[in-house]
C-alpha positions in Angstrom: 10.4 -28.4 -25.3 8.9 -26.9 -22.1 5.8 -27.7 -20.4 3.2 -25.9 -18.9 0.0 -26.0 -17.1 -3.2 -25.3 -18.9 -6.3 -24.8 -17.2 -8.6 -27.0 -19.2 -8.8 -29.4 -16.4 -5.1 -28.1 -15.3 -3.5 -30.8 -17.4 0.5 -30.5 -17.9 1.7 -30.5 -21.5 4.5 -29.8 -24.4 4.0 -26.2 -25.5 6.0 -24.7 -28.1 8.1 -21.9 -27.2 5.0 -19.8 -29.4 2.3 -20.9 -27.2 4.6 -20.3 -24.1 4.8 -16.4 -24.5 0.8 -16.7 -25.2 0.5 -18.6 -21.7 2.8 -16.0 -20.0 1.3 -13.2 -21.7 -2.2 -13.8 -20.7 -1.2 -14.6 -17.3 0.8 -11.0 -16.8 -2.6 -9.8 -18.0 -5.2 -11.6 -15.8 -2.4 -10.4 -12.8 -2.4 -7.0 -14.0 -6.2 -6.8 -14.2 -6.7 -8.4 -10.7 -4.8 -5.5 -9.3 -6.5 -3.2 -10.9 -9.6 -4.5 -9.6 -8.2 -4.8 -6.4 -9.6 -2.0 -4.0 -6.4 -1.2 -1.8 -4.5 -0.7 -5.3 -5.3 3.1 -5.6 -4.1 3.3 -1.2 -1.1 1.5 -2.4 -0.1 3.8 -5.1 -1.3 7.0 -3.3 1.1 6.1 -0.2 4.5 4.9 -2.7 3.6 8.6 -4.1 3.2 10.5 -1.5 6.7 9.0 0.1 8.4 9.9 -3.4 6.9 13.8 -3.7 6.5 15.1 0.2 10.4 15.4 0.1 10.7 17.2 -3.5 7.6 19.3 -2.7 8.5 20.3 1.0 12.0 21.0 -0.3 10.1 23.6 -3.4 8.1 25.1 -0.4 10.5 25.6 2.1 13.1 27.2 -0.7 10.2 29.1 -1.7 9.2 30.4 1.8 12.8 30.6 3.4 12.0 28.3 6.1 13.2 25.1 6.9 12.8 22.0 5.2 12.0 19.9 8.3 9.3 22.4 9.5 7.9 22.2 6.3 8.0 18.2 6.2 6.7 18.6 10.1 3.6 20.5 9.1 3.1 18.3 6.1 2.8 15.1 8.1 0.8 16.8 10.9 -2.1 18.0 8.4 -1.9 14.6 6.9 -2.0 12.8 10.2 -4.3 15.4 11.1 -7.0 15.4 8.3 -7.0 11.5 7.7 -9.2 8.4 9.2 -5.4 6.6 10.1 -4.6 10.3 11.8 -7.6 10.6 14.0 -6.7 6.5 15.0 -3.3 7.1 15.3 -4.2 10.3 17.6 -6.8 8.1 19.6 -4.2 5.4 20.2 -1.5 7.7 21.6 -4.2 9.5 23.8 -5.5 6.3 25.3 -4.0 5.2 28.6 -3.6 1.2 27.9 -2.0 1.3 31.6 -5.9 1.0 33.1 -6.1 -2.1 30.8 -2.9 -4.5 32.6 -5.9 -5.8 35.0 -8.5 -6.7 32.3 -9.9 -10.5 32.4 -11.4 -11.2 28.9 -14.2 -13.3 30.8 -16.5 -14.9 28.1 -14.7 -14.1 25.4 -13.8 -17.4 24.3 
């Protein structure tokens, strides 16, 4: 007979194979609900979808146009880099000359 932990006071004991599925059942549920609730959740699934459909779509428009997929792709990821809070960083960082920072003394910092 397994064992598992329940939270009344996180005690281990005999389950039968019954309340087992219960137990793992309402755990894939509380973990399911946490990411829901989770704020990065909708970032998370927006980014794994845009890496799946920028290929299929920029291969319909470029077929569609006559042009190239890679200068569709290129155009694609400049508006996006372009239009986006993590573009305008990403922009800032590359413009920013970190060579005036080698003689910087965090004085007071710590």
């Amino acid at each position: 007979m397994p064992y598992a932990l329940i939270p009344d006071g996180y005690s281990l004991k005999k389950v039968t194979k019954a309340q087992e599925a219960a137990i793992n059942a309402k755990r894939r549920h509380d973990d399911v609900v946490a990411l829901l609730n989770n704020e990065n959740t909708p970032l998370m699934i927006a980014g794994v979808l845009t890496t799946v459909l920028v290929p299929l779509v920029a291969k319909q428009i470029a077929e569609d146009l006559g042009v190239d997929e890679n200068i569709v792709k290129d155009s694609i990821q400049t508006a996006f880099y372009e239009g986006t809070l993590l573009g305008r960083i990403t922009k800032f960082t590359q413009d920013l000359d970190l060579g005036n920072l080698s003689g910087f003394t965090p004085r007071g910092l710590a």
